[in-house]
PDB file of N, CA, C and O in Angstrom:
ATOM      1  N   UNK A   1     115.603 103.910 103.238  1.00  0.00           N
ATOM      2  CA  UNK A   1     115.680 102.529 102.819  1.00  0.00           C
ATOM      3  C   UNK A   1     114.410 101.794 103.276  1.00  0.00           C
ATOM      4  O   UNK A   1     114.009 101.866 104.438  1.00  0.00           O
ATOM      5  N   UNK A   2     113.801 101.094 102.328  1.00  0.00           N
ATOM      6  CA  UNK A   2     112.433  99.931 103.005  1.00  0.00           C
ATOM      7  C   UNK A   2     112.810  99.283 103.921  1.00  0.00           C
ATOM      8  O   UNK A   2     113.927  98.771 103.998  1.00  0.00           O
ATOM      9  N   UNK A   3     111.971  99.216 104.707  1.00  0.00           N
ATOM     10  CA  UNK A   3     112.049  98.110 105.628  1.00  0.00           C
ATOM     11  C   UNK A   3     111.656  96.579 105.026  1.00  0.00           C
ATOM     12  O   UNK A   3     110.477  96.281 104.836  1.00  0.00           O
ATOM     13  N   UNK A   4     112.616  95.763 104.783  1.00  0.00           N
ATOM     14  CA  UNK A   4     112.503  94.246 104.676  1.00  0.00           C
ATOM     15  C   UNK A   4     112.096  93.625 105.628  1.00  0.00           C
ATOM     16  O   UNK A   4     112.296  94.271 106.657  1.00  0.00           O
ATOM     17  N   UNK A   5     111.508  92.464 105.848  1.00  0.00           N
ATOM     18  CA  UNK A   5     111.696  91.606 107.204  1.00  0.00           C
ATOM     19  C   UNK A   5     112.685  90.526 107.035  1.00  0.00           C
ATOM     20  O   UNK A   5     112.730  89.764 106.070  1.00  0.00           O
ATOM     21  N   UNK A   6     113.305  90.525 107.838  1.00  0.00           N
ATOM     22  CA  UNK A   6     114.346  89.456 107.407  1.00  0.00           C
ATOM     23  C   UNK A   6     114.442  88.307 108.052  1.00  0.00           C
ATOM     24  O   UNK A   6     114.328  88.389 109.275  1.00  0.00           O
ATOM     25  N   UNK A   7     114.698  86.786 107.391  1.00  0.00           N
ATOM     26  CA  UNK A   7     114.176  85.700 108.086  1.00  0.00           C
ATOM     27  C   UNK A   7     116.123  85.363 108.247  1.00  0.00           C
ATOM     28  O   UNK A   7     117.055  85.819 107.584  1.00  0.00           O
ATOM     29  N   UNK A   8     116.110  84.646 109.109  1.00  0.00           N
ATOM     30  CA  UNK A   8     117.433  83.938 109.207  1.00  0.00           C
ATOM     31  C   UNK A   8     117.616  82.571 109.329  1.00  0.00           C
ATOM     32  O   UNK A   8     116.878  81.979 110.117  1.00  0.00           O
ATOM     33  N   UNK A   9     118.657  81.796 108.557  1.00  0.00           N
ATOM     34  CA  UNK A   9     118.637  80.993 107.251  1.00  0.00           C
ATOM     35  C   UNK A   9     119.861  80.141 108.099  1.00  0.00           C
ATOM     36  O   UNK A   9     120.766  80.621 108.782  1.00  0.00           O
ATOM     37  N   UNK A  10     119.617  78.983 107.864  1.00  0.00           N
ATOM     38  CA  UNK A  10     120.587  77.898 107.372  1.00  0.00           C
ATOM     39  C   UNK A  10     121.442  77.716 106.520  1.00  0.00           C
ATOM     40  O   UNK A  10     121.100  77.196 105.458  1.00  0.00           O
ATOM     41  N   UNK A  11     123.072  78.167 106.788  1.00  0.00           N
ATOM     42  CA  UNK A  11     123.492  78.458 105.335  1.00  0.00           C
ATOM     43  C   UNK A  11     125.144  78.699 105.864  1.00  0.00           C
ATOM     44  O   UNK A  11     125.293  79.493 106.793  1.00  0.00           O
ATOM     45  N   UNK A  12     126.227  78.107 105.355  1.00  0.00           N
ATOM     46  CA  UNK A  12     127.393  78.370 105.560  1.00  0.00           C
ATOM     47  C   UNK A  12     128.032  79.775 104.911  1.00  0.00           C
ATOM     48  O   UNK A  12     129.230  80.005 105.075  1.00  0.00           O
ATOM     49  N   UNK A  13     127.053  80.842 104.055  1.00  0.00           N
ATOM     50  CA  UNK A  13     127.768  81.996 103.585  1.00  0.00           C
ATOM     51  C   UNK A  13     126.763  82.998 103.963  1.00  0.00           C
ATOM     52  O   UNK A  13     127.286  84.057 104.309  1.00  0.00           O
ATOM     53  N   UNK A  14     125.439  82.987 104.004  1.00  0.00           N
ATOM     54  CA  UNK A  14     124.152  83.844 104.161  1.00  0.00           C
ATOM     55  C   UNK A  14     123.704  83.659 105.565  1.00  0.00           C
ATOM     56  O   UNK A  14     123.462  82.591 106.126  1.00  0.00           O
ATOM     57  N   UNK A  15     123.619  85.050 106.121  1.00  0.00           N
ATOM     58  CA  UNK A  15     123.240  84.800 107.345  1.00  0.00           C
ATOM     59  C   UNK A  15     121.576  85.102 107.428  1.00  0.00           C
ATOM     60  O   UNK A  15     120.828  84.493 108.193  1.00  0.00           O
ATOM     61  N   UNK A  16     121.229  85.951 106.676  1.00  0.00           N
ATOM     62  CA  UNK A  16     119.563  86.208 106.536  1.00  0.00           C
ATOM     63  C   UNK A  16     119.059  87.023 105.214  1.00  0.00           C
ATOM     64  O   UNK A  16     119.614  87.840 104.479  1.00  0.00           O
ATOM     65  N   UNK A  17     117.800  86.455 105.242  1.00  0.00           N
ATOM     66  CA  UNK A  17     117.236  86.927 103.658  1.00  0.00           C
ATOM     67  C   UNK A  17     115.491  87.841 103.461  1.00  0.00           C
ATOM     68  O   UNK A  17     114.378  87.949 103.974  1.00  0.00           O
ATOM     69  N   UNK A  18     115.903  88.063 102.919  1.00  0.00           N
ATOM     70  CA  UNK A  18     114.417  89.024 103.040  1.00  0.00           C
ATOM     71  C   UNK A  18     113.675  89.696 101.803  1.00  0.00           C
ATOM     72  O   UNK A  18     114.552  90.121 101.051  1.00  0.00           O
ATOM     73  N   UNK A  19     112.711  89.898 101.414  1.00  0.00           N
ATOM     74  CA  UNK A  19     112.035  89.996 100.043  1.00  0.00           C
ATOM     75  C   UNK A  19     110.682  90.705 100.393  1.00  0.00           C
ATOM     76  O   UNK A  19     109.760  90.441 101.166  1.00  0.00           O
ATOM     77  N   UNK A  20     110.984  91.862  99.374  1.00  0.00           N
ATOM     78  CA  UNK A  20     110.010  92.762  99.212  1.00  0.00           C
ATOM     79  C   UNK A  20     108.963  92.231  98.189  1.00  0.00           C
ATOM     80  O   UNK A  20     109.665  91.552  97.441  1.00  0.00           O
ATOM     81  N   UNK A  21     107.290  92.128  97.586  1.00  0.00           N
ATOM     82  CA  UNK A  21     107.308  91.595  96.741  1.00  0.00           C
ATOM     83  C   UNK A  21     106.861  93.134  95.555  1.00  0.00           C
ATOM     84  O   UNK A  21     107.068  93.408  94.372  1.00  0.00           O
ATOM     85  N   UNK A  22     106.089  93.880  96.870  1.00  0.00           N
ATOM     86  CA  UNK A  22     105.805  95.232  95.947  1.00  0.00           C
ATOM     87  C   UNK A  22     106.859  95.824  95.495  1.00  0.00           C
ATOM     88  O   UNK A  22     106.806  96.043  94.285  1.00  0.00           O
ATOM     89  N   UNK A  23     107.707  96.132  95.972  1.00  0.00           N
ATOM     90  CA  UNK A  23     109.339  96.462  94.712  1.00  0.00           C
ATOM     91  C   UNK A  23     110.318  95.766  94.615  1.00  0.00           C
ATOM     92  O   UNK A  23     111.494  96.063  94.825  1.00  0.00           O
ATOM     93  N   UNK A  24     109.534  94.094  94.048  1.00  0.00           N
ATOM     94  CA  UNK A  24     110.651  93.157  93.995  1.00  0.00           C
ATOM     95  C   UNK A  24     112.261  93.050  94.146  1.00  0.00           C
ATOM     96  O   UNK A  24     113.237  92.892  93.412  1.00  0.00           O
ATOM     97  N   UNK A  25     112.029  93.193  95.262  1.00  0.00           N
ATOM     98  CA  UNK A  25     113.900  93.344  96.111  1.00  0.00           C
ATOM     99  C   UNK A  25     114.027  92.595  96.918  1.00  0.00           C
ATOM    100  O   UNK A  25     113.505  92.722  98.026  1.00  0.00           O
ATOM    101  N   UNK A  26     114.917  91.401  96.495  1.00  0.00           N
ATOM    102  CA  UNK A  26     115.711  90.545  97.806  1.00  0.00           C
ATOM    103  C   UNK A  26     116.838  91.197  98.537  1.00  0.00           C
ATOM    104  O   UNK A  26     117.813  91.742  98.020  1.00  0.00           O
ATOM    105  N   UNK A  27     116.616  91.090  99.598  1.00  0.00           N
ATOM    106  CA  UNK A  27     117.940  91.586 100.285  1.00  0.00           C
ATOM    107  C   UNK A  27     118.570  90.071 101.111  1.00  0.00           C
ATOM    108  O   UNK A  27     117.914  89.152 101.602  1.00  0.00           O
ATOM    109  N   UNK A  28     120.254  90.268 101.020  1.00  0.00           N
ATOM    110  CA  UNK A  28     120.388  89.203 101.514  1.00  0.00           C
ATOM    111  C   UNK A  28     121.566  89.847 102.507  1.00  0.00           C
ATOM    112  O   UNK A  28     122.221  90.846 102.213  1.00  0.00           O
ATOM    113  N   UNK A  29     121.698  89.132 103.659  1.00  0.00           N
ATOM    114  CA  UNK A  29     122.829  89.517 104.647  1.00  0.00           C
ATOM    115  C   UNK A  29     124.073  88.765 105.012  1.00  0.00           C
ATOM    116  O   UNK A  29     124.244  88.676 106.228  1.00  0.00           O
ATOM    117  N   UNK A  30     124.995  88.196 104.247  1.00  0.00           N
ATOM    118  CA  UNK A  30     126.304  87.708 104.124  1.00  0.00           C
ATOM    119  C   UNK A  30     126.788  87.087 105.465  1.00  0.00           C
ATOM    120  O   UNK A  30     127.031  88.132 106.069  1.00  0.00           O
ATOM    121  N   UNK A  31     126.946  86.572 105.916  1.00  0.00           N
ATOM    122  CA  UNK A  31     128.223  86.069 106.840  1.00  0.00           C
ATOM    123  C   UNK A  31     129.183  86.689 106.705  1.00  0.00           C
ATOM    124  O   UNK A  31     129.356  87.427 107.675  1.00  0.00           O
ATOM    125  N   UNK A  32     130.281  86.812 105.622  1.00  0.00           N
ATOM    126  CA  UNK A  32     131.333  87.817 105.717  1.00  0.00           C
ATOM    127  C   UNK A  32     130.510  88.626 104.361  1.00  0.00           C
ATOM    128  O   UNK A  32     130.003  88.101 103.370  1.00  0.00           O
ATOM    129  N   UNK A  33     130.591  90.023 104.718  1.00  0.00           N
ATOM    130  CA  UNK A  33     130.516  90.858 103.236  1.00  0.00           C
ATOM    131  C   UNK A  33     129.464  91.825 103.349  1.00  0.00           C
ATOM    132  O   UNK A  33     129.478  92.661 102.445  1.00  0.00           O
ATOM    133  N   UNK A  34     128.624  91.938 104.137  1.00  0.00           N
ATOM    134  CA  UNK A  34     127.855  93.170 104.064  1.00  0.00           C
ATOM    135  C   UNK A  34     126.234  92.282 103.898  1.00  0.00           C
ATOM    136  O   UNK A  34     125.908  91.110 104.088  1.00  0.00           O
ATOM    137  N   UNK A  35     125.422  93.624 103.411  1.00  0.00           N
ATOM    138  CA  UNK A  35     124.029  93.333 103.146  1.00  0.00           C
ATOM    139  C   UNK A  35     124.062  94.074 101.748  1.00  0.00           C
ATOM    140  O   UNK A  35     124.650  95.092 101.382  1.00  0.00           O
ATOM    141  N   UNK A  36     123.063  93.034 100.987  1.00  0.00           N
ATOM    142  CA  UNK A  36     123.061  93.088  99.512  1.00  0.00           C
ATOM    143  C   UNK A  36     121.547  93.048  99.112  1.00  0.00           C
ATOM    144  O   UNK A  36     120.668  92.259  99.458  1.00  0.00           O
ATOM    145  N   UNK A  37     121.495  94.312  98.145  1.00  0.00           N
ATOM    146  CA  UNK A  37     119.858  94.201  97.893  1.00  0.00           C
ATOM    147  C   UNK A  37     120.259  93.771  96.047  1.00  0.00           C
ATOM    148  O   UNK A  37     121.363  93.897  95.517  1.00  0.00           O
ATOM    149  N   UNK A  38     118.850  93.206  95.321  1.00  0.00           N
ATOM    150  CA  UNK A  38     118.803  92.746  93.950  1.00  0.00           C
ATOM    151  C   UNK A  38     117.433  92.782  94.064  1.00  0.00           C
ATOM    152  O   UNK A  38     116.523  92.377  94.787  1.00  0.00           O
ATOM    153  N   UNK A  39     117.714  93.658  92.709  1.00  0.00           N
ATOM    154  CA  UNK A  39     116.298  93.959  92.061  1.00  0.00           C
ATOM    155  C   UNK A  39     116.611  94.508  90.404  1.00  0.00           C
ATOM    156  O   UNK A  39     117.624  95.121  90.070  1.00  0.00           O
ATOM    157  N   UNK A  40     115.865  94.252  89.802  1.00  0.00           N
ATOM    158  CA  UNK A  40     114.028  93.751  90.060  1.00  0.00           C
ATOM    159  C   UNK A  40     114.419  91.943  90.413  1.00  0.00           C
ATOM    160  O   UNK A  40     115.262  91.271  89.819  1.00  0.00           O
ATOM    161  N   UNK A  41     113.380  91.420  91.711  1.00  0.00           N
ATOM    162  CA  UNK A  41     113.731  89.906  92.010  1.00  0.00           C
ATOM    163  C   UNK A  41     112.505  89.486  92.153  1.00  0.00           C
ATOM    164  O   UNK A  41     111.961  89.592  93.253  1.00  0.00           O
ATOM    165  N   UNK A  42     111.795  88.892  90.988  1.00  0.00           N
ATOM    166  CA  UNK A  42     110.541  87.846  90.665  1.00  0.00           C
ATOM    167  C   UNK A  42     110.044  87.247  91.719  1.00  0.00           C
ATOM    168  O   UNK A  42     110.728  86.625  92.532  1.00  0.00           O
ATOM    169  N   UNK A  43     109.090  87.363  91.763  1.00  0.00           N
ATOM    170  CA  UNK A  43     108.161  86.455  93.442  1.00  0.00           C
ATOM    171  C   UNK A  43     108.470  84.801  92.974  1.00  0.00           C
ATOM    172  O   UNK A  43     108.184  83.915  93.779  1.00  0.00           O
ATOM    173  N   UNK A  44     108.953  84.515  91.889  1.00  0.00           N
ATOM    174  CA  UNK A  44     109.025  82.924  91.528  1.00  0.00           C
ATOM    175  C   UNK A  44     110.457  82.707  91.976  1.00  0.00           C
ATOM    176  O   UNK A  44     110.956  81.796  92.637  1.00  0.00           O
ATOM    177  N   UNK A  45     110.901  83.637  91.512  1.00  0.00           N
ATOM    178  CA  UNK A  45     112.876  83.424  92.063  1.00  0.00           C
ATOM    179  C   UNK A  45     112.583  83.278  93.405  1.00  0.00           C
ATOM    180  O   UNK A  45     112.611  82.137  93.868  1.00  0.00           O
ATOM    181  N   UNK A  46     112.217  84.518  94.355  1.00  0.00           N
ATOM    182  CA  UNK A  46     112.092  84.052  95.623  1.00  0.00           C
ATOM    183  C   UNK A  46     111.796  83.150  96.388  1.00  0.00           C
ATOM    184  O   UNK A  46     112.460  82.885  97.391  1.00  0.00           O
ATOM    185  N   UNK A  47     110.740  82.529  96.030  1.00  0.00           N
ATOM    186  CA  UNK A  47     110.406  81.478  96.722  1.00  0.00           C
ATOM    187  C   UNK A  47     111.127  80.346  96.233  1.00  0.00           C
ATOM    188  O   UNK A  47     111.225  79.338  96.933  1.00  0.00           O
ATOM    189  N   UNK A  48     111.761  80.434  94.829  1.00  0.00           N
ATOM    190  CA  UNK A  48     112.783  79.357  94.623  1.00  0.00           C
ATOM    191  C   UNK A  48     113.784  79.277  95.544  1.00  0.00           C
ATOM    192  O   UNK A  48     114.214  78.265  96.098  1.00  0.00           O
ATOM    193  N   UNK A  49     114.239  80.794  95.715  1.00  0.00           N
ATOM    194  CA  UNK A  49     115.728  80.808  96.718  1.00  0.00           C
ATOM    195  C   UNK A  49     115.107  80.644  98.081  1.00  0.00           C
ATOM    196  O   UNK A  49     115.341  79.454  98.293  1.00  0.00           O
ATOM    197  N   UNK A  50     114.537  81.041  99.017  1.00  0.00           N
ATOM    198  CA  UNK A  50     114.073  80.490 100.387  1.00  0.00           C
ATOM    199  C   UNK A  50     114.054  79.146 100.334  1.00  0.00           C
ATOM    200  O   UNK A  50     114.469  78.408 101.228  1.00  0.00           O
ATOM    201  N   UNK A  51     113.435  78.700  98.983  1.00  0.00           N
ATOM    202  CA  UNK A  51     113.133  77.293  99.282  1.00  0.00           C
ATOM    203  C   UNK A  51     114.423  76.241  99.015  1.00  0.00           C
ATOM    204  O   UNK A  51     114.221  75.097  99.422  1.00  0.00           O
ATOM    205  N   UNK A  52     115.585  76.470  98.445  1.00  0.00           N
ATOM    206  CA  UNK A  52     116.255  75.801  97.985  1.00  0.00           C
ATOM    207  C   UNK A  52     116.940  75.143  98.836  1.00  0.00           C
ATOM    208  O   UNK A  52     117.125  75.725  99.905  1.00  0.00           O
ATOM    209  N   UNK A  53     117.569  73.682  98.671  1.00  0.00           N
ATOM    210  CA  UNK A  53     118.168  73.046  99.823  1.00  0.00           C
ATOM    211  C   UNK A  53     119.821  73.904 100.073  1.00  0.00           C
ATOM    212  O   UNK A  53     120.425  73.635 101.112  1.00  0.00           O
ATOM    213  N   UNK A  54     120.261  74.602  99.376  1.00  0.00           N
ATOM    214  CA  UNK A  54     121.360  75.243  99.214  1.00  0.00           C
ATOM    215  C   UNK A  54     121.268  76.704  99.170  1.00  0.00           C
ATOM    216  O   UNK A  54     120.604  77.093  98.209  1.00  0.00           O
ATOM    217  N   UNK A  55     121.708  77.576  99.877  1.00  0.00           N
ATOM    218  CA  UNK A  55     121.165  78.954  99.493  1.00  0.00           C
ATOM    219  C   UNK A  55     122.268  79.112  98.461  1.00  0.00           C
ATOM    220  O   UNK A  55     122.114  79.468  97.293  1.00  0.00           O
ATOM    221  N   UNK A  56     123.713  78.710  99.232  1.00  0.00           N
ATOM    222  CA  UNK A  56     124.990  79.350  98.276  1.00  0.00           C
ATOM    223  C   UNK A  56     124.789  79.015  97.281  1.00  0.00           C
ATOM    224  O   UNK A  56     124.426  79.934  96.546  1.00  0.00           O
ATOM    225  N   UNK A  57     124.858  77.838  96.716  1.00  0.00           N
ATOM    226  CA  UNK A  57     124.601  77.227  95.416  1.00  0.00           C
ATOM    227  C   UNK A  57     123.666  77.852  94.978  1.00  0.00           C
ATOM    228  O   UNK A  57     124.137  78.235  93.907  1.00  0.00           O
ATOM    229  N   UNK A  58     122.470  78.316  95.037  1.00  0.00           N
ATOM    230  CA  UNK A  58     121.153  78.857  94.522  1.00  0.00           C
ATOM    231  C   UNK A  58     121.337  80.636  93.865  1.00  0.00           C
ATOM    232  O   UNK A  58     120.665  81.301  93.077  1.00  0.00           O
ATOM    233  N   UNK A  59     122.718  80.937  94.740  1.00  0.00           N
ATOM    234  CA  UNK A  59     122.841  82.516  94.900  1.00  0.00           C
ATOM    235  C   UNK A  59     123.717  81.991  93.446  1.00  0.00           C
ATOM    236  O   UNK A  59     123.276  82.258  92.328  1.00  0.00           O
ATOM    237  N   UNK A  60     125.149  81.127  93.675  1.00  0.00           N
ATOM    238  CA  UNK A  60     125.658  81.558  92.800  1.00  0.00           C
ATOM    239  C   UNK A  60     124.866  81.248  91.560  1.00  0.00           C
ATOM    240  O   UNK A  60     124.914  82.160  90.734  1.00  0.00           O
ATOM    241  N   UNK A  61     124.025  80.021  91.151  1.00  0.00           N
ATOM    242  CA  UNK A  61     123.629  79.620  89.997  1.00  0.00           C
ATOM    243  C   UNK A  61     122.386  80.818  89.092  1.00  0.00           C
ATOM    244  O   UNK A  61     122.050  80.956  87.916  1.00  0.00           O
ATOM    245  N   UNK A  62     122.149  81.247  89.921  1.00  0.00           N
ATOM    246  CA  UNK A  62     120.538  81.786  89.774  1.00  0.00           C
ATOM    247  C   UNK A  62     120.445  83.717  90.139  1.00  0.00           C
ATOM    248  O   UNK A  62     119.822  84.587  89.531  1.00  0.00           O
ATOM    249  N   UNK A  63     121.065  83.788  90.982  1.00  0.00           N
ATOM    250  CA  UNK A  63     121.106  85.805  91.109  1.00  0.00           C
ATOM    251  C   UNK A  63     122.461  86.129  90.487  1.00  0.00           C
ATOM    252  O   UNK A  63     122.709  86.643  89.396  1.00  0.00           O
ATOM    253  N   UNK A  64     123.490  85.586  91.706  1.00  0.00           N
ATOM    254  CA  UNK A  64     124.590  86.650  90.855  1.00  0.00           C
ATOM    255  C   UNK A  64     124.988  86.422  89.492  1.00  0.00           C
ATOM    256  O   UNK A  64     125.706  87.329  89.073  1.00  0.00           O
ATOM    257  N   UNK A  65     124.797  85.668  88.811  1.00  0.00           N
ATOM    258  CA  UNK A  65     125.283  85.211  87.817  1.00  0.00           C
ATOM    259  C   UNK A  65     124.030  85.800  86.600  1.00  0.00           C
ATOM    260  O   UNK A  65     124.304  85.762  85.401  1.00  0.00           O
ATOM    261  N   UNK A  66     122.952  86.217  86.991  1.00  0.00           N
ATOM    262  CA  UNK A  66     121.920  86.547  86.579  1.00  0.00           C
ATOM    263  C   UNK A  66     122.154  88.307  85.900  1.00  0.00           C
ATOM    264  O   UNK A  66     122.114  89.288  86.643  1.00  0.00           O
ATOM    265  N   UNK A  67     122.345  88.381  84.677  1.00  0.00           N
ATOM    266  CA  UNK A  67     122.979  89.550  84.136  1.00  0.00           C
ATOM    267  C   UNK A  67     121.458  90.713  84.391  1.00  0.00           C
ATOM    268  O   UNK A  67     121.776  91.900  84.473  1.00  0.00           O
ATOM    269  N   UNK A  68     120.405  90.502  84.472  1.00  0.00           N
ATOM    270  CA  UNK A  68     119.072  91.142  84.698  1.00  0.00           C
ATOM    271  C   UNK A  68     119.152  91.650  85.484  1.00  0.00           C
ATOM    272  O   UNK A  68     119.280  92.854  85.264  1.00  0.00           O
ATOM    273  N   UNK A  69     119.151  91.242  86.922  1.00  0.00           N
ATOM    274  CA  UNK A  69     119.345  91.753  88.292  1.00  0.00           C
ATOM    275  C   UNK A  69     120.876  92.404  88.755  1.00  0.00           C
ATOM    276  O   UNK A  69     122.001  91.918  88.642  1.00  0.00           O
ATOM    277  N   UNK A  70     120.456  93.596  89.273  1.00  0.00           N
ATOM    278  CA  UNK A  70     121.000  94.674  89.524  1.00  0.00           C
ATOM    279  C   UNK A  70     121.259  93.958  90.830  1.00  0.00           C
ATOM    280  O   UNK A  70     120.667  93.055  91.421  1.00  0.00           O
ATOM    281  N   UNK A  71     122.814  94.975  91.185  1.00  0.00           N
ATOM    282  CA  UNK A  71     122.987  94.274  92.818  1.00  0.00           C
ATOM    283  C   UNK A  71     123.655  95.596  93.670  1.00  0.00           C
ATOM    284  O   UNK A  71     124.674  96.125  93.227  1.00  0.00           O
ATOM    285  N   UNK A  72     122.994  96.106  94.954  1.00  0.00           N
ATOM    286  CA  UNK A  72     123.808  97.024  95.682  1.00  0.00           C
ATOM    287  C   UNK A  72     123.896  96.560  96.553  1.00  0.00           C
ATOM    288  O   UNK A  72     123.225  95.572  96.852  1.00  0.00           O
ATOM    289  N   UNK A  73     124.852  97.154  97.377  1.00  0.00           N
ATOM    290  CA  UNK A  73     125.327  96.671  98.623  1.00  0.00           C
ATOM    291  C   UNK A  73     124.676  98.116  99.396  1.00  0.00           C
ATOM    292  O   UNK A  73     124.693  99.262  98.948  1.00  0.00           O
ATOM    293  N   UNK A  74     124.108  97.623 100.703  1.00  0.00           N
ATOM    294  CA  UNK A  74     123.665  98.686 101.268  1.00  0.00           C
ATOM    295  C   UNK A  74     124.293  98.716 102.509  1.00  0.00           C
ATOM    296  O   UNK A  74     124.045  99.689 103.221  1.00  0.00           O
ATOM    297  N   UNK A  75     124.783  98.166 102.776  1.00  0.00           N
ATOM    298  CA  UNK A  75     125.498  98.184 104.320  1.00  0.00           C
ATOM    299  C   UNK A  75     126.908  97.051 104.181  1.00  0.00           C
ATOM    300  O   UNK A  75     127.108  96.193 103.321  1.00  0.00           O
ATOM    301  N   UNK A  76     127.798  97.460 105.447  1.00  0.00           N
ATOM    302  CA  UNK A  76     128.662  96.404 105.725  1.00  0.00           C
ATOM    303  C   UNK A  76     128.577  95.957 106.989  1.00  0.00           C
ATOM    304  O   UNK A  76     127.606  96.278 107.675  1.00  0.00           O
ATOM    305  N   UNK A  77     129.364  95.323 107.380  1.00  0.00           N
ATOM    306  CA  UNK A  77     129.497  94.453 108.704  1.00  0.00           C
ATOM    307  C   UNK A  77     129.658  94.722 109.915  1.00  0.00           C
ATOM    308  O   UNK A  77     129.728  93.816 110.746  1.00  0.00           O
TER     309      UNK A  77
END
């Protein structure tokens, strides 16, 4: 598995987030639910989602809901 770096976030559902840009992969790390990678994830999405005043809101409006991006779960809790 790549090594991500993972930053940790302000956020009532996401506990930390992290983005590859050479094999566009966000990985994100849940509060309850595991760690979740999505890819292929655009260097413009990313910095949209770090930057957003909402991560949850941002996840649901914009990745998961996003039929393009693929989603695995690579770990649990």
């Amino acid at each position: 598995m790549e090594k991500i770096e993972m930053i940790k976030v302000e956020s009532s559902r996401i506990f930390r987030i992290g983005y590859s840009e050479k094999t566009q992969t966000c990985r994100i790390d849940f509060l309850r639910g595991g760690v979740y990678e999505y890819k292929p994830f655009a260097p413009q999405l990313w910095l949209a989602f770090k930057n957003a005043k909402s991560l949850g809101i941002f996840f649901e409006d914009y990745i998961k809901r996003n039929k393009e991006i693929k989603c695995t779960k690579i770990s649990d809790k």
